[in-house]
N, C-alpha and C positions, 0 to 999 in steps of 0.2 A: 582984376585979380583972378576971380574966377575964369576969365577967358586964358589968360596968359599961361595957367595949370592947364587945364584941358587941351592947349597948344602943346604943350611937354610933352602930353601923352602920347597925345597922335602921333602914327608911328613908330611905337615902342612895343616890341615882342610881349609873348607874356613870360619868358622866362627871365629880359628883360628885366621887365616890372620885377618879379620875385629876386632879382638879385641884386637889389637899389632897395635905399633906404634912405628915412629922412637925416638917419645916424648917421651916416656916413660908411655903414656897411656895405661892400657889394663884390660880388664874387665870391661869398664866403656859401657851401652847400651847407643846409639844415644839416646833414646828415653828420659831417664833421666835428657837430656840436654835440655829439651822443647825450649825454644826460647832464650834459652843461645849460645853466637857467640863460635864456635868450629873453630881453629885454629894451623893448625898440620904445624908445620915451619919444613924443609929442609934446606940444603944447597943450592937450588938450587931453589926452588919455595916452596908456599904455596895454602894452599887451604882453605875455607873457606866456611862454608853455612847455612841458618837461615830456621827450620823447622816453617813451615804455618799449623795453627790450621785449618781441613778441618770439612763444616759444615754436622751435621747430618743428613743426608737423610730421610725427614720424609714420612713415610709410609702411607696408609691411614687407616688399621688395626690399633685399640689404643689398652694401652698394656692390658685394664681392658674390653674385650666388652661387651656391655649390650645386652643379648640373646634376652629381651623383646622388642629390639627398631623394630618401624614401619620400613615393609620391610624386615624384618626377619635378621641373623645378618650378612648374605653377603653384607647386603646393606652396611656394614660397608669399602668393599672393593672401592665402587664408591668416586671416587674425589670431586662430586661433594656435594658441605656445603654450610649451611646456610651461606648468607654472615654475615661480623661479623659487617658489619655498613649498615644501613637504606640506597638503594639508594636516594639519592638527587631528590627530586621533579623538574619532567621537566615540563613549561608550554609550548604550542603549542602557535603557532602565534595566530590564530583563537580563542584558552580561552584566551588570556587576556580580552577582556572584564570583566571576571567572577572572577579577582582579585580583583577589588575593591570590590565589596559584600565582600571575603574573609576578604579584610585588615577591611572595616566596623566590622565585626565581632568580628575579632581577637580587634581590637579598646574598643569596648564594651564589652567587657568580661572582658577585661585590668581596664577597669575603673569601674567595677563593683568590681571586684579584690581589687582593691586601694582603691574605695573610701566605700565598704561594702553593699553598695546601691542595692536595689532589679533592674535588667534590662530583668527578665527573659522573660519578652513581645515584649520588645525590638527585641534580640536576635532572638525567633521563628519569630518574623516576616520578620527580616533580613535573618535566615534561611531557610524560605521557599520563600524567595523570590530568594535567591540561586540555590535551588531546580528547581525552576521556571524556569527560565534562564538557567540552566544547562539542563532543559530538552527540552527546544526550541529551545538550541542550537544543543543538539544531535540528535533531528527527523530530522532536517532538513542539514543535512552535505553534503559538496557536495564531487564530487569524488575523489577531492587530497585532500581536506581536512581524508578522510576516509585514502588512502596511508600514509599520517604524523602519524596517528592514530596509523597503521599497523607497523610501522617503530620506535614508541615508543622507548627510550633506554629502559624505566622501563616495557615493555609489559613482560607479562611470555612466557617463553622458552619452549621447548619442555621436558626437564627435572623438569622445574618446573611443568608440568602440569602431569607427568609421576608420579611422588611423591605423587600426589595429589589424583590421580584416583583408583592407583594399592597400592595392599594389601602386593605385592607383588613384587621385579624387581631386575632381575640380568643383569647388562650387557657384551655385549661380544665385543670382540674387532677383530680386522684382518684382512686382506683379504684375510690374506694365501700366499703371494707373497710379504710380508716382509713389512710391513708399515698399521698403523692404523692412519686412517685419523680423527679428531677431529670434523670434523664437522657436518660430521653423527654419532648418535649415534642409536644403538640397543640393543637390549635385550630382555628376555622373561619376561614375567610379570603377574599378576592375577588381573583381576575383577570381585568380588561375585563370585571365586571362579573358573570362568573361564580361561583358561591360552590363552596367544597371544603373540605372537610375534610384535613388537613397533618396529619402525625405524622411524628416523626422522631427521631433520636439526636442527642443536644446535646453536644457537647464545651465544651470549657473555653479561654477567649481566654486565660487564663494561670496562673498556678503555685494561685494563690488559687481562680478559679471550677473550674479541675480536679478539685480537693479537693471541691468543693461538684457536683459537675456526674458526679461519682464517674468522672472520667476516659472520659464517655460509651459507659459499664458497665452497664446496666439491671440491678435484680433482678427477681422475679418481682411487684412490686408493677407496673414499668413495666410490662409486656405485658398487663397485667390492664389496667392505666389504658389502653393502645391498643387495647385488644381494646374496653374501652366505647366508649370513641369511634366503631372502625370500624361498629360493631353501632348507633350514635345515628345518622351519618350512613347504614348502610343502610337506616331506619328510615324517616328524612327525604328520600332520596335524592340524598345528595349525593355526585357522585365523590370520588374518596380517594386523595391522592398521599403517600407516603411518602419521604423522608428515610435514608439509610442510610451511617451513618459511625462507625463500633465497630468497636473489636478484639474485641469479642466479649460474649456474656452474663458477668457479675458470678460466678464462680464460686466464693464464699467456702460457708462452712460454713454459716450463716443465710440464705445462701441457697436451700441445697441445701435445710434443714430446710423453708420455706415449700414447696416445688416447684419450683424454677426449670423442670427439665426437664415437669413438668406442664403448667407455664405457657407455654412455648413450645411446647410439641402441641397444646395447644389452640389455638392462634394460629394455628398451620400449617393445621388442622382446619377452624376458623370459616372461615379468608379464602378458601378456595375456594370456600365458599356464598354470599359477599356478591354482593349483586344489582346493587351501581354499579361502574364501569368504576374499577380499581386503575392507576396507576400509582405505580414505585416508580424511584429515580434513586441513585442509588452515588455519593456529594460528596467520598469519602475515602475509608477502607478498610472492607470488610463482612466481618466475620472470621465462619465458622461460622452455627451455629442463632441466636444473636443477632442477625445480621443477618437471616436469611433470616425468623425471627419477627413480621416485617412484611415483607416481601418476595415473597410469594405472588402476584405481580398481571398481571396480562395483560399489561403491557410493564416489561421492567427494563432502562433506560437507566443509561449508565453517564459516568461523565466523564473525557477524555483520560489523565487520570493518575489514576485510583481504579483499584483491586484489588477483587476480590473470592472469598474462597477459603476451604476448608473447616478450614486450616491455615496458620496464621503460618508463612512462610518461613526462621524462626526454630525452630519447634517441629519443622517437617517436616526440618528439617536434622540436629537431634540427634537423630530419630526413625531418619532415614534411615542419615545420617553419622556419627553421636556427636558433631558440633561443632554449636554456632552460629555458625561462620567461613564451613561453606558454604551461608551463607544465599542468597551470588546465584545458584548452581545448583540450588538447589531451587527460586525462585523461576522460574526459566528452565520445570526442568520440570512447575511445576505449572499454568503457563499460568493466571495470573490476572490478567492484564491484559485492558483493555478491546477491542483489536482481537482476541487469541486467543481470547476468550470470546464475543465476536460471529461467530468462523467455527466454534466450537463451538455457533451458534444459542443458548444460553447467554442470553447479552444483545441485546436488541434493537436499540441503536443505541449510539453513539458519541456526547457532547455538545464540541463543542470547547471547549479552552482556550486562555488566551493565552501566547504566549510566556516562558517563568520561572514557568508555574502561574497555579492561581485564584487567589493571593494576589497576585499581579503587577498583577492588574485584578480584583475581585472583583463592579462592578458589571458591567462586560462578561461575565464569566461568567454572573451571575445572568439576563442580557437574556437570554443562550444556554439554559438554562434554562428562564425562561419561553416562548420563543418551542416547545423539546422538550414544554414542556407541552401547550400549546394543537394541536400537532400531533396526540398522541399523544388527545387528549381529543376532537378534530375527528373520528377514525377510528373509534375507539371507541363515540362519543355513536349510532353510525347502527345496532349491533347492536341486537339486541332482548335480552331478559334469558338466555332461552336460548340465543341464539347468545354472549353474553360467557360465559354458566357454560362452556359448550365451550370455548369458546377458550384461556380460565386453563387449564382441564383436559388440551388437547391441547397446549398450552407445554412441560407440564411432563411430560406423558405419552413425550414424544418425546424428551427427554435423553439420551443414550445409549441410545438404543433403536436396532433392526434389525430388519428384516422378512426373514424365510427366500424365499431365491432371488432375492432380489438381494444382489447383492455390494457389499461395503462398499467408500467412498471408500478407496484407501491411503495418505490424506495424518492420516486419523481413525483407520486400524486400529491397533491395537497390541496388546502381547500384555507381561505379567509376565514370562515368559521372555524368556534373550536369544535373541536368532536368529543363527542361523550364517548369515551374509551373505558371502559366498566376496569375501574381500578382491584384488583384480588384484593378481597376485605381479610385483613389480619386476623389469624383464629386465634383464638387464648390457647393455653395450656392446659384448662379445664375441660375446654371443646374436644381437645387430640384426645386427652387420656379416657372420654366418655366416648366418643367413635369408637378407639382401640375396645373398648370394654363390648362393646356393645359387637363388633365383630369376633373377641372370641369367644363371646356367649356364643354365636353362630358358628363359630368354626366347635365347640363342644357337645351343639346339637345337632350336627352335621355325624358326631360318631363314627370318626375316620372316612367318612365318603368326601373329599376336598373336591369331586366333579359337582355338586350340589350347593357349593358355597357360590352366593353371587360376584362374578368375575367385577362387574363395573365399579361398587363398591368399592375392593381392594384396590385394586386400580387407584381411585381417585385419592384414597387416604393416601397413597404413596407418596401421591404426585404434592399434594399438600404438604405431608412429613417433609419432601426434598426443598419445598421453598424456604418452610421453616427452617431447613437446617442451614440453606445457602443464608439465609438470613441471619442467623446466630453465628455464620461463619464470618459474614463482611461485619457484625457487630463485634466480634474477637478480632479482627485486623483492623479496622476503628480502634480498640482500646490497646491493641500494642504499640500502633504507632504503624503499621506497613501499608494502610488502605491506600494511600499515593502510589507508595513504588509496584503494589501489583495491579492499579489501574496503567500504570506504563508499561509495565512490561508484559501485561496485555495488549498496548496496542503495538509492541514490536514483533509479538509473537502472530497479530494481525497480519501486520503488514507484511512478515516474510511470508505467508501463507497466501497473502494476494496474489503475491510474486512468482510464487509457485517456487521457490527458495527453499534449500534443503534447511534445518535449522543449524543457524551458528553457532559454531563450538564456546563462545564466549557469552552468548546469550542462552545458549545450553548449563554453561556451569553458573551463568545467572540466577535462572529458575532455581535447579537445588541450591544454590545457598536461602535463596529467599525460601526455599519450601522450610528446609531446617533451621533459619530463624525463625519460621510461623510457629514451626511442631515445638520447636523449645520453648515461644513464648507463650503456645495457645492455653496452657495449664493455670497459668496465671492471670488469664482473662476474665474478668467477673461473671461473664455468662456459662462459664464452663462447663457448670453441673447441670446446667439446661441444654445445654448441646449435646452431652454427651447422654440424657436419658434421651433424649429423642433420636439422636443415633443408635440409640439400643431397642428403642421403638422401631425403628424403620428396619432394622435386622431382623428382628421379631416377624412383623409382617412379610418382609420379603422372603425369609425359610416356607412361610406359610404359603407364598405366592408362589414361589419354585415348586412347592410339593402338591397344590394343585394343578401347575401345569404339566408335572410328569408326568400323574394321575389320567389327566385328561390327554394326554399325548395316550398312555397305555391302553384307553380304553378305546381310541379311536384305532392304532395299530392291532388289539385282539381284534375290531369289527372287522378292518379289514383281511385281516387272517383266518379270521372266520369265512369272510366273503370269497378266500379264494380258496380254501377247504372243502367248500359247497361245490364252490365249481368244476374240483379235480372231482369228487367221490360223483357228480350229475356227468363226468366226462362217459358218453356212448360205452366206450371199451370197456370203461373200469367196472360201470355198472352193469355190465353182460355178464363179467368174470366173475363181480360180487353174486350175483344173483344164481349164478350155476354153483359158485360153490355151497352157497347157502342150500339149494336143494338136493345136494347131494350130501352135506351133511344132515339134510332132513330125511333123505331117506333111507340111511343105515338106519337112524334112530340113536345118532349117539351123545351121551348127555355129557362125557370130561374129554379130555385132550386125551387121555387114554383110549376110548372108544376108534378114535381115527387111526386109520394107518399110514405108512411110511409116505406112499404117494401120495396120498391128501396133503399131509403135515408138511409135503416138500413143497407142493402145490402152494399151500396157505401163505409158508414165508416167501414163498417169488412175488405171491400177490401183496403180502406187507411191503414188502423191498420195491416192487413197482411203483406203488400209490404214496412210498416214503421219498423213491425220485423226481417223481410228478409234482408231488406238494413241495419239495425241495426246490426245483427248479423255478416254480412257479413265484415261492417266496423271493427267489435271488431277482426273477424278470421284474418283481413289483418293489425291489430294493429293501424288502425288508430280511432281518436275518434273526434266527428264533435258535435257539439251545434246546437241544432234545437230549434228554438222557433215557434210556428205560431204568427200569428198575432194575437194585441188583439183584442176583443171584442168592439163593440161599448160605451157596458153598463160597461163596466171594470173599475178601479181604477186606472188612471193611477199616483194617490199619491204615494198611498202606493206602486205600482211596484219601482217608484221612488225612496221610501224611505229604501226597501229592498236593492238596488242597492248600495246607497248610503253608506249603513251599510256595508254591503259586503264591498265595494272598503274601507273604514276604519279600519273594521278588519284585513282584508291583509295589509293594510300598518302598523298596530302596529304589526304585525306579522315579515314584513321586519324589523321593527326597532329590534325588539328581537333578530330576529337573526344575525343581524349587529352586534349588541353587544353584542351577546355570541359568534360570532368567533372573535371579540376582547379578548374575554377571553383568559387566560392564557393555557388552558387546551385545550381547542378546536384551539387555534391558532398555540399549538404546534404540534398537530396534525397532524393539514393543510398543516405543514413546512417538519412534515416528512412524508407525500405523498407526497406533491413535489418535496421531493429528490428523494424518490423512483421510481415517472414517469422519472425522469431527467434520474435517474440512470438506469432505466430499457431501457430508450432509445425506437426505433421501433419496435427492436421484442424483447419483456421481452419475459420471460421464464416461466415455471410453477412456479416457487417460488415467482416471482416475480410479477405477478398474484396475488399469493395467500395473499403476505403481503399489496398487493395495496388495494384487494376486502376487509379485514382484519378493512386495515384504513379506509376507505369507511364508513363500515358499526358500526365503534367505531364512528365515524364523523356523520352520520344520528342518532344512539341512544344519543348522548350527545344533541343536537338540540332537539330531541323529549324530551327528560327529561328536558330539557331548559324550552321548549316552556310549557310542561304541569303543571311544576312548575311554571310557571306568572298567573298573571289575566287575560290571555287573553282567558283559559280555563271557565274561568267563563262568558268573552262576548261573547265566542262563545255558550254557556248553555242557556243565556239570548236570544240571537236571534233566536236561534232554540225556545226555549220557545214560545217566541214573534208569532213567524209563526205558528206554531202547534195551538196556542189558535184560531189568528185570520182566519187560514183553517177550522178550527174544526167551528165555527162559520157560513161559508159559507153553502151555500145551496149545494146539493151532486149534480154534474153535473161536465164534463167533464173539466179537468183543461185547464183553459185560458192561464197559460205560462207567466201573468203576475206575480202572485202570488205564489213562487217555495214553492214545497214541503219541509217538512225535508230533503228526499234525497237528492232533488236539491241543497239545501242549502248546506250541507255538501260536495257534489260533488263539486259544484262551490269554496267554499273556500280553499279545498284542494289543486283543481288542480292550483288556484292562489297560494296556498303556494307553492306548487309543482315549478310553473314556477318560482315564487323569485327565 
């Protein structure tokens, strides 16, 4: 039996065999059976089984390609597509506020909609109040707020921004060692025609590609696939721009096993030999050696809201704190933001973003982007090989570095220890009013001499009164309710003053309103009566400190006036003249002005009028200038002296009022406000430019006053009084001026130098 089967067989195919059966089936193909139950019964067993319809493997080649499509039509090979649904709007904790305007919005458009009705004023006003808010909120972000930023689900990818920039992009896959790692991705690419080589960290557009994209995680396969490529493009010499957005290298156990940490030292190793110009750009957050594993590069640009840090503001918190609650304080102080890390030299530039993030506008940023490229590539392309190997090398050479005997910035110093920093101990109010006491006892036994009062003292109380009063002043904006809004609109008044930024008209009319809701509600503030007696304290002293410095100003200008008085009357000539005429008044013998005769007496006054030009002159070379009147005359006027005086001291005071109320003006007060910043801002030692914008306002501030003062009437009473004097001089008989009755000059001299002093 068994022989007689085995005879069957022999020489039977085997397709044969599969198309015979003990059934009685044969020539039927499985295939034609689709998911019909096939059923081949024996005597002995059956068998039986149900073919599964297997799905089609879709390619990413479509079967129709369009040659014309952007990126040329390789792009057609890349996985990566448009996604087919709008990601879902994510708001941050920190924009909720900026909902309601939204839902306002959306509200009135709804009902404009339904009910036909015009709201279009409505709406602009609700939308730029949006605007508004949205922009107060983005100047002023703090450091985790900017990480949340960074961390966006809907931020663009390093593929999305690849698409965006390049004309051109093929990418390449491998490391050569059997595995392509998804998280880095590479490729060559063209901008304006330029070719580069791109490498970067890929995240994931949502829940799905995350998982596949391993949460833009690299293992050690990625840096190996980056590391080929940077070493193909050094090869070929193509520049090399990196992509950097990871929370960090993939630290699983398989990973470790391969190298991770191998694989990222050599990376670090290779990229400071490569021979083309690196640049590397921050799109999101650069956590650690993951990031910096491509990030070696002669410029690392960063973007408004990208981080980049050696620890997650998360990790360093339960490092530091044992929470992850005080994530925003670590984030604070570990300065991984993209301005902090640019005045740490750190990062080379800043890339703008738009208002609500890259996700807000992602082709606008990508432009921003491109355009940091071609900068950073324009600078770069003009080194030779050896001046780029230095330059990578001296980047990174100088990161916390110091050179012995110079002394360190102390905005950069710092130390792991704390420092005992002597905190100014709060003085009572019993303390101020017994100092005050105790200095005007001294200023009473002083008996009008204020050169005699000690200068340090006064000084010091000032200086104390002014902290107290800044102190009773942030406790009065504390209890109204405004200490926020002028902690912010201090740092915008900062920031335009970094910028070197004129002040904006909108931040201009910010300040006054907020000064006039301080002043309206400062009355009301419980501290009030304490503030305002120690601002009446601090007046008190300062009269006192002004009237000793004039004092002490006066008595050093007599010395010096003195000093050069000595030295006209010791002048050779003068003293030959003085001495001949003394002896020749000694030897008539005569005791009155009567005794002398004509020629002496003409003699005497050439010699007064000499030694009054000498000491004249001598006062104007040493800048100082002195009021000489003689005495008057018996027979003199003393009305009309009188009534010149009078006129004078009048015209000066409608002179002060003019000018009181032209720097209330609009024009000249705004002025005033912006040299004030400018002293503020120039600090002790401004600089040439700063100088020049000061001397600039200065002298726009003296011409607007002149053009004031000669546009009033007061041009006309100063016409009139000279008038006045010129008649009743001209009137006078010609003889030597008595000093009671001033000249034109004098006239005009006198009233200037009084407008001068206002």
């Amino acid at each position: 039996m068994a022989a007689s089967a085995a005879a069957s067989l022999t020489g039977a195919s085997a397709s044969d065999l599969l198309r015979s059966s003990t059934t009685g089936f044969s020539g039927v193909p499985l295939r034609t059976l689709g998911r019909a139950r096939l059923a081949l019964k024996t005597r002995d067993f059956a068998v039986s089984c149900k073919l599964r319809k297997v799905k089609k493997h879709e390619y990413p080649w479509p079967d129709n390609p369009d040659p014309n499509v952007k990126g040329g039509v390789l792009s057609h090979l890349s996985p990566f597509k448009p996604l087919r649904e709008k990601p879902k709007p994510v708001t941050l904790e920190f924009e909720k506020p900026l909902l309601d305007l939204q839902k306002k919005i959306i509200d009135v458009r709804k009902m404009a909609n339904e009910t036909g009705l015009d709201f279009s004023d409505q709406i602009l006003l609700l939308e730029s109040k949006y605007q508004q808010a949205l922009k107060d909120l983005y100047t002023h972000l703090t450091p985790i707020q900017r990480v949340n930023i960074a961390r966006h689900p809907n931020r663009p990818t390093f593929l999305d921004h690849i698409f965006n920039i390049t004309e051109k992009f093929m990418e390449l896959h491998g490391d050569r060692e059997g595995y392509d790692d998804p998280a880095i991705v590479a490729g060559i690419g063209t901008i304006d025609g330029r070719r580069y080589m791109f490498i970067g960290h890929q995240k994931g557009r949502n829940t799905k590609e995350n998982i596949q994209r391993n949460f833009g995680m690299p293992t050690p396969h990625g840096y190996r696939k980056a590391l080929r490529l940077m070493e193909y493009a050094d090869h070929h010499g193509f520049p090399i721009v990196t992509f950097i957005d990871t929370p960090g290298a993939y630290a699983d156990l398989k990973s470790e096993e391969l190298g991770q940490g191998e694989a990222i030292a050599h990376n670090l190793r290779s990229m400071f030999g490569l021979k083309v110009p690196v640049v590397s750009i921050v799109i999101g957050e650069g956590g650690s050696g993951g990031a910096l594993a491509i990030g070696c590069a002669n410029k690392l640009l960063m973007l408004e809201n990208a981080v980049f840090y050696v620890a997650s503001p998360e990790a360093c918190a339960a490092i530091l704190w044992k929470s992850a609650k005080a994530a925003p304080k670590a984030a604070e102080k570990l300065k991984i933001t993209a301005t902090e890390l640019c005045k740490l030299e750190i990062a080379d530039g800043v890339i703008p973003e738009p208002l609500g993030g890259a996700h807000a506008d992602s082709a606008w940023t990508s432009q921003q982007i491109k355009n940091a490229i071609n900068e950073s590539m324009d600078e770069l392309s003009k080194l030779s090989i050896e001046e780029l190997l230095k330059h990578r090398h001296d980047k990174f050479r100088k990161i916390g570095g110091f050179q012995e005997g110079i002394p360190i910035d102390p905005k950069r110093k710092f130390s792991m220890k704390k420092k005992d920093i002597p905190i100014p101990k709060k003085i009572s109010d019993a303390e101020i009013e017994a100092e005050i006491q105790n200095l005007k006892q001294q200023i009473s036994e002083a008996k009008g001499s204020y050169a005699e009062l000690p200068k340090l003292d006064l000084g010091d109380m000032i200086k104390k009164l002014n902290r107290e009063i800044d102190h009773e002043y942030f406790e009065a904006a504390k209890a109204i309710g405004l200490a926020d809004r002028f902690s912010k609109l201090r740092e915008e008044v900062t920031k335009a003053n970094s910028q070197n930024q004129s002040i904006d008209p909108l931040l201009k009319d910010k300040i006054e309103k907020l000064e006039a809701e301080f002043d309206q509600g400062l009355p009301g503030a419980p501290n009030y009566g304490k503030l305002q007696k120690k601002l009446d304290m601090l007046k008190e002293l300062s009269k006192v400190k002004h009237l000793i410095e004039t004092n002490r100003e006066a008595v050093k200008l007599k010395q010096e006036a003195m000093t050069i008085f000595d030295d006209v009357l010791n002048n050779p000539r003068i003293k030959e003249n003085y001495e001949t005429l003394k002896g020749e008044i000694e030897s008539i013998g005569a005791s009155s002005p009567s005794d002398l005769d004509d020629e002496l007496k003409k003699r005497i006054v050439e010699f007064r009028k000499e030694v009054g030009l000498q000491l004249a002159n001598a006062l104007k070379s040493a800048g100082l200038v002195i009021s000489v009147r003689e005495k008057p005359r018996e027979n003199s006027d003393e009305s009309s002296s009188s009534e010149y005086e009078s006129k004078i001291e009048e015209l000066n005071k409608d002179i002060e009022k003019e000018i009181e109320s032209s720097v209330n003006s609009s024009d000249i007060k705004s002025k005033i406000e912006a040299l004030n910043l400018e002293i503020a801002k120039a600090g002790d030692t401004p600089d040439a430019d700063s100088k020049n914008r000061i001397a600039a306002l200065v002298q726009q501030i003296k011409q607007s006053l002149v053009e004031t003062v000669d546009s009033s009437s007061l041009k006309d009473k100063y016409e009139n009084l000279v008038s006045k004097v010129s008649t009743e001089n001209g009137s006078l008989k010609k003889a030597e001026p008595t000093g009671d009755n001033p000249t034109n000059d004098e006239l005009k001299v006198e009233v200037s130098t009084n407008n001068s002093l206002s």
